[in-house]
N, C-alpha and C positions, 0 to 999 in steps of 0.2 A: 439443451439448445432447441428442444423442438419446441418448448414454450415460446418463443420468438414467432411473430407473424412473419416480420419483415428482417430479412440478411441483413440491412442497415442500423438496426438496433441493435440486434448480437454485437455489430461489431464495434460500435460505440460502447458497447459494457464494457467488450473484452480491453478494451484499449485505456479504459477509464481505470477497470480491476488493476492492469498490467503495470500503469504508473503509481496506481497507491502502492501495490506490493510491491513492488522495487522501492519504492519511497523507503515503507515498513520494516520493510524485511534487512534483516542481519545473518549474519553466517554467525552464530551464537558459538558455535565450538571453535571459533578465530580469534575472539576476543574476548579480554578477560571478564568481568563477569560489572565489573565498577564502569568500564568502558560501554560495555552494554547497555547499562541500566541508564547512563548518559546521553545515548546514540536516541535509545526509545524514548524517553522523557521528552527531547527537542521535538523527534521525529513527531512526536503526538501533541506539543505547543502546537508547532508547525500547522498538524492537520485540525487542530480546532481554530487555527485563525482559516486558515482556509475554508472550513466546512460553518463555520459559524456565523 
């Protein structure tokens, strides 16, 4: 964080990091493992229409 000049940039990372990982992220030992690899596959369609 101390690489940051300005408070307003950290906090637009933090905010930006905060919704892909929530996007991304799964509780992997919740679901089964077929379920999983379901959730990621969309989850990463998803983010290359997005980021693309």
């Amino acid at each position: 964080m101390l690489r940051f000049r300005r408070m307003k940039t950290l906090q637009r990372l933090a905010s930006v990091h905060a919704n892909v990982h929530n996007h991304s992220s799964l509780d992997r030992h919740v679901v089964d493992r077929q379920t999983y690899k379901e959730c990621r596959a969309a989850a990463l369609a998803e983010w290359q229409l997005v980021a693309g």
